[in-house]
C-alpha positions in Angstrom: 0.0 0.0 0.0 1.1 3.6 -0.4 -0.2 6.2 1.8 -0.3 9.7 1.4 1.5 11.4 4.5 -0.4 13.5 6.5 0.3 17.6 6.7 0.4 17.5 10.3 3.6 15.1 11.5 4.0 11.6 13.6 1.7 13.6 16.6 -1.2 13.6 14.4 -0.8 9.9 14.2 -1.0 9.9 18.4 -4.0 11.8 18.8 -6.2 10.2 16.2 -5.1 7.1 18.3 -6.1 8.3 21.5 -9.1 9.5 20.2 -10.2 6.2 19.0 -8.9 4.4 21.8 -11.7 7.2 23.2 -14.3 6.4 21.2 -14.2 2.4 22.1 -14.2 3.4 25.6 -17.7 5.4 25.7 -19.3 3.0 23.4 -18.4 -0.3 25.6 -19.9 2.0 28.3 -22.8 2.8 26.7 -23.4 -0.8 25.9 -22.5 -1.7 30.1 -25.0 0.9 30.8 -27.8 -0.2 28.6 -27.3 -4.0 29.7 -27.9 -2.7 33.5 -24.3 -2.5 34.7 -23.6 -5.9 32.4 -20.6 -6.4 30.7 -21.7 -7.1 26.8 -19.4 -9.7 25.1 -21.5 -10.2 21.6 -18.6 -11.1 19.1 -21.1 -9.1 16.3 -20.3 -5.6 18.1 -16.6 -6.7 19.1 -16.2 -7.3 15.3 -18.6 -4.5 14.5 -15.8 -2.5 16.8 -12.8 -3.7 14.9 -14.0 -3.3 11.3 -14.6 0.5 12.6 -11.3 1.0 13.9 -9.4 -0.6 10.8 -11.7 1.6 8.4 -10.9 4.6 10.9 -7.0 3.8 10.6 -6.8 4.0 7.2 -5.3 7.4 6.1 -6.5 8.7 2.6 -4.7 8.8 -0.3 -4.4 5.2 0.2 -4.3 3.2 -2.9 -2.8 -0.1 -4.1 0.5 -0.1 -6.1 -0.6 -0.2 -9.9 0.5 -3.2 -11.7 2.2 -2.1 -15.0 1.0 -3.7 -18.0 4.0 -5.1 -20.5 3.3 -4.0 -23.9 3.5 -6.1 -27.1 6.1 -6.5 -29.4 5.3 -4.0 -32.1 4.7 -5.6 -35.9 7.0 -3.8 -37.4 9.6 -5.6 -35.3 7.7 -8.8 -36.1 7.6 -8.6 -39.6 11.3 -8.0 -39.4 13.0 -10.3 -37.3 10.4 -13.2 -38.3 11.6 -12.3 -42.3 15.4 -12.8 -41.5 14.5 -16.7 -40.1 16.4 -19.1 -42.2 18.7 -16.6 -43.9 22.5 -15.9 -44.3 24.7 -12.7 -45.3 28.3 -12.4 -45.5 30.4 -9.4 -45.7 34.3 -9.4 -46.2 34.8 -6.2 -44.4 35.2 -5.8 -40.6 31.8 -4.2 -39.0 31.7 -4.7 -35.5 27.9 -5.1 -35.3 26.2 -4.5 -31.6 23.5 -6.5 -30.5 21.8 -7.6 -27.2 21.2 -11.3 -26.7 18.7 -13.0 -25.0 20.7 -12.2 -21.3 20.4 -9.1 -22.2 24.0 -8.3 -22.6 25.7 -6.2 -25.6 28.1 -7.4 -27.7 29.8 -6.9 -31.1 30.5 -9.3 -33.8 32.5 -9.0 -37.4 34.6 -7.0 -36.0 37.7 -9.2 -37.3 36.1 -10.0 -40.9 38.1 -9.8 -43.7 38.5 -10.7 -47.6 40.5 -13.6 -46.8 38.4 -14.5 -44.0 34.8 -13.7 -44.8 32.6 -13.1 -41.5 28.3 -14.5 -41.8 25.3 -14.2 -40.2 23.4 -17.5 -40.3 19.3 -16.5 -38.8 17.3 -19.6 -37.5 14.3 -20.1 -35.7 12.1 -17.4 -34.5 11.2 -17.8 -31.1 8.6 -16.4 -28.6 8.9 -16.5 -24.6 7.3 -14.8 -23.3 3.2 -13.6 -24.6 1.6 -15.4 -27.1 2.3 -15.8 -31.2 -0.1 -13.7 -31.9 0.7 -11.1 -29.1 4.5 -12.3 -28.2 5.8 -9.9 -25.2 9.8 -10.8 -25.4 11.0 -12.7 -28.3 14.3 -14.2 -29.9 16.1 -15.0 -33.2 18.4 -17.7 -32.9 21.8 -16.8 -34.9 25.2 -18.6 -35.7 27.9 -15.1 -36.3 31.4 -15.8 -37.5 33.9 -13.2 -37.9 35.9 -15.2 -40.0 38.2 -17.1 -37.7 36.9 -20.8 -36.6 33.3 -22.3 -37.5 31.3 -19.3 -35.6 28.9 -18.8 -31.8 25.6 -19.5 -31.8 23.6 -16.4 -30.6 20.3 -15.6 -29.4 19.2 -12.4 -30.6 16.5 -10.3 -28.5 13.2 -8.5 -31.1 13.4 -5.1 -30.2 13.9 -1.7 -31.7 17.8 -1.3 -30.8 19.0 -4.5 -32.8 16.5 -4.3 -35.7 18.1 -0.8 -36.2 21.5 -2.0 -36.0 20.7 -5.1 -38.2 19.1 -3.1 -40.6 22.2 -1.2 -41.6 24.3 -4.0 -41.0 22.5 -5.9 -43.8 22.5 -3.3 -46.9 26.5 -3.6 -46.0 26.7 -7.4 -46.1 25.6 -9.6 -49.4 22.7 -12.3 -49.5 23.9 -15.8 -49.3 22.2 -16.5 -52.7 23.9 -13.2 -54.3 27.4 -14.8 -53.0 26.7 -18.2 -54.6 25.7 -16.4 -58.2 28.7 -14.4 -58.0 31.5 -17.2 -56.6 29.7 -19.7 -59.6 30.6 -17.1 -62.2 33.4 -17.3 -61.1 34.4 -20.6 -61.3 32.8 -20.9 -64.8 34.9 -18.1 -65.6 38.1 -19.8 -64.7 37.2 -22.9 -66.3 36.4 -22.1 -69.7 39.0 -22.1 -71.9 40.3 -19.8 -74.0 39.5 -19.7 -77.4 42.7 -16.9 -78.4 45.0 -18.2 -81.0 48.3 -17.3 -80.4 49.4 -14.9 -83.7 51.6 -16.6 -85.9 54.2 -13.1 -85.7 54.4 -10.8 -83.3 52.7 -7.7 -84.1 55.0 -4.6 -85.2 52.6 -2.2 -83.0 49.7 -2.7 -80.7 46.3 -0.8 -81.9 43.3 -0.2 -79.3 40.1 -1.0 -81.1 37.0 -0.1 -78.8 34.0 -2.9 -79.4 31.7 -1.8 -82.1 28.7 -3.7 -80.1 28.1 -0.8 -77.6 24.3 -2.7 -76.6 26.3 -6.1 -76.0 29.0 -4.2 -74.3 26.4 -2.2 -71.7 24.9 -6.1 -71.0 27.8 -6.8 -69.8 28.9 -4.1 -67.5 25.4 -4.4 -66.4 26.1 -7.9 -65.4 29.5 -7.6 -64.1 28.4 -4.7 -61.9 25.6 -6.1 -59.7 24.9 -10.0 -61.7 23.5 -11.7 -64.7 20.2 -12.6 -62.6 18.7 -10.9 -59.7 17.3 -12.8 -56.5 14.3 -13.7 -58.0 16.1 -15.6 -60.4 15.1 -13.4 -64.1 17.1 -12.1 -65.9 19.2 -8.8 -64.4 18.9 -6.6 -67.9 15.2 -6.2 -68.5 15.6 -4.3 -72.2 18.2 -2.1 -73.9 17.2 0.9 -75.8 19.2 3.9 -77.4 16.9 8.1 -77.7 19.2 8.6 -80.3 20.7 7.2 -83.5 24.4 7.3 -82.4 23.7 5.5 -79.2 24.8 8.0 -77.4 21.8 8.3 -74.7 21.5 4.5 -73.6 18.3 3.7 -71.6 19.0 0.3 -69.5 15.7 -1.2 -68.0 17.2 -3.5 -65.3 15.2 -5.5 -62.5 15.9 -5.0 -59.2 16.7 -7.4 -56.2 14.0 -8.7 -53.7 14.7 -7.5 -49.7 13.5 -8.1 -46.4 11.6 -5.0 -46.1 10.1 -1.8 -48.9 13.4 0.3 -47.3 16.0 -2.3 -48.3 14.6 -3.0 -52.0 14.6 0.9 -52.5 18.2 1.0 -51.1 19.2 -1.4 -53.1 18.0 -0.1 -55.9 19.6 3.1 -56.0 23.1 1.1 -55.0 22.3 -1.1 -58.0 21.8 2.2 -60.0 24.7 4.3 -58.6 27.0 0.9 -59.5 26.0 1.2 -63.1 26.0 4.9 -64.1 29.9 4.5 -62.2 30.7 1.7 -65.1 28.8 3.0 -67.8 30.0 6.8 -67.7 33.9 5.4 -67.3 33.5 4.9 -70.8 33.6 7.6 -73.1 30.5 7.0 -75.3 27.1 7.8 -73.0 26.7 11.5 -73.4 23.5 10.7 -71.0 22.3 7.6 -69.5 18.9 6.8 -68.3 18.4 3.8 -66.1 15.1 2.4 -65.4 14.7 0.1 -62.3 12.1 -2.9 -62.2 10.3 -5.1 -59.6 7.1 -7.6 -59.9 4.2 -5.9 -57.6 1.0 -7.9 -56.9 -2.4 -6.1 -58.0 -5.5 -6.0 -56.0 -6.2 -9.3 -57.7 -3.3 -11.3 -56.9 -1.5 -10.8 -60.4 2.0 -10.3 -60.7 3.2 -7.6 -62.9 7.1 -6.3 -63.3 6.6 -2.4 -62.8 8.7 0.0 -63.0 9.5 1.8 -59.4 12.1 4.1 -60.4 13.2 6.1 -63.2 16.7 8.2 -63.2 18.2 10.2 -66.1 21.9 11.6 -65.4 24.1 13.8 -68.2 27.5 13.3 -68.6 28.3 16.4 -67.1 26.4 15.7 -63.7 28.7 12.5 -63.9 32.0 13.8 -64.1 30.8 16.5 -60.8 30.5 13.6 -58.3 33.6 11.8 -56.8 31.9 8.3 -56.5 34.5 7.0 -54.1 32.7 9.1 -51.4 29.3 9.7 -53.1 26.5 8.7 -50.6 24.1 6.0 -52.0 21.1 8.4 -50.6 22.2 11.1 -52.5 21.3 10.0 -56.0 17.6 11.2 -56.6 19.2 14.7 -55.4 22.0 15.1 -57.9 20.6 13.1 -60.6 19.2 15.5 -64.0 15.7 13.1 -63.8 14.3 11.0 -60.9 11.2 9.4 -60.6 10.1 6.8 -58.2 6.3 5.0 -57.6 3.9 6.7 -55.5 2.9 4.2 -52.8 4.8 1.3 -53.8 
């Protein structure tokens, strides 16, 4: 119980005693008087006596400690945390990512990744325990992290707003297990097929430079080298090639775009997708503007699939050559780009 304290002291306290101690006393003589000198011993008054006396003692203000209500996981968190179950991302850069477990104790991981020693994040099982599925009050995300060094900890993540923010940048740094087997396979295919070059029959006088007179084929391929020959979703990464002008010197790429855990990660990766390939294409000298369309299948109001466009972005040769791309921020494309459109609502 907690009591509100009385304005007048500990002295207060005495006198209301006394007086009630005073009160008791004239009504047990009333009730010897009435019964002719008597003594009345009738438990119902005796109680009637106590119940008054406990009512009496009771200061007010006096209320019972409120019992605070734990709130529910919020969905957003959900969606999140239940999305990453049964995934993996690897990164071949240190991070040092900071997370609470399930004891409630911070700690960072990838810290010591490197190319030669490739740190992952291995999700599992999705976990409630404490609530309900449907309303979970504390839940978990089981984990195996490896910085690189030995065959990695298994972790127990806690769902809250702290780790989902620090996963959520973590991940748009690290690549998709199924983006890392695409790129190691092409790879390998790379290196094992053989070359076709036959070896001159005299050495050449002079060596001439002769740029490739496909320019379409040529943009496929940077295309492709720059962020993969297929996206997640297992289509084809170059949608359509198109030129605005005879000379193919505007190019228009329609390229689709990867799927993501959440709408904030496809759009990032978009425009890192899109800042990748106006890099490659404007290195070369023949884009005097380049307009790069990015796709992704949306689902209608009936349940069709449909590849849509989401973004459009149009940069000159001129804005190129202004940005230094080794520090250009991602976020900053739709600013310094000559066109940008993206999907309302998407």
């Amino acid at each position: 119980m907690i009591c509100a304290a009385t304005p007048y002291g500990n002295g207060a306290l005495l006198l209301m005693k006394e007086e009630l101690m005073r009160r008791t006393h004239l009504l047990k003589f009333t009730c010897e008087s009435r019964m002719g000198g008597m003594y009345m011993h009738d438990r119902r008054v005796l109680t009637a006596i106590i119940l008054t006396l406990s009512l009496l003692l009771v200061l007010p203000g006096c209320s019972p400690e409120p019992i605070p209500q734990e709130e529910p996981i919020p969905q957003d968190q959900l969606d999140f945390f239940h999305a990453l179950s049964d995934t993996q991302y690897w990164t071949a850069t240190a991070m040092n990512v900071h997370l609470v477990d399930s004891n409630n104790e911070e700690r960072g991981y990838l810290g010591t990744a490197g190319a030669v020693n490739e740190g992952y994040i291995s999700f599992q099982d999705f976990s409630v325990t404490r609530g309900t599925s449907d309303q979970p009050i504390v839940a978990h995300i089981a984990a195996k992290v490896s910085d690189g060094i030995g065959g990695g900890i298994a972790i127990s993540i806690q769902v809250n707003a702290a780790n989902m923010a620090a996963l959520q940048g973590a991940l748009l740094k690290m690549e998709s297990n199924e983006h890392r087997t695409q790129r190691l396979e092409a790879a390998r295919l790379k290196e094992e097929t053989p070359s076709t070059t036959v070896p001159p029959s005299k050495p050449p006088t002079h060596t001439t430079t002769i740029a490739p007179t496909d320019y379409k084929g040529w943009l496929r391929r940077t295309v492709e080298r720059e962020i993969g020959a297929e996206s997640n979703l297992k289509v084809s990464r170059v949608r359509d090639i198109t030129f605005e002008t005879a000379d193919e010197s505007e190019p228009v790429l329609d390229i689709v775009a990867d799927d993501n855990l959440s709408h904030g990660f496809i759009r990032t990766g978009m425009l890192l997708d899109a800042k990748k390939v106006f890099r490659a294409v404007f290195a070369d000298n023949r884009a005097s503007k380049l307009t790069v369309g990015m796709f992704f299948p949306m689902i209608d109001a009936y349940g069709n699939s449909e590849t849509t466009i989401l973004m459009d972005i149009q940069m000159s040769r001129e804005t190129a050559e202004k940005i230094n791309w080794d520090n250009f921020l991602t976020d900053n494309l739709p600013l310094v780009a000559d066109y940008f459109y993206e999907r309302p609502g998407w």
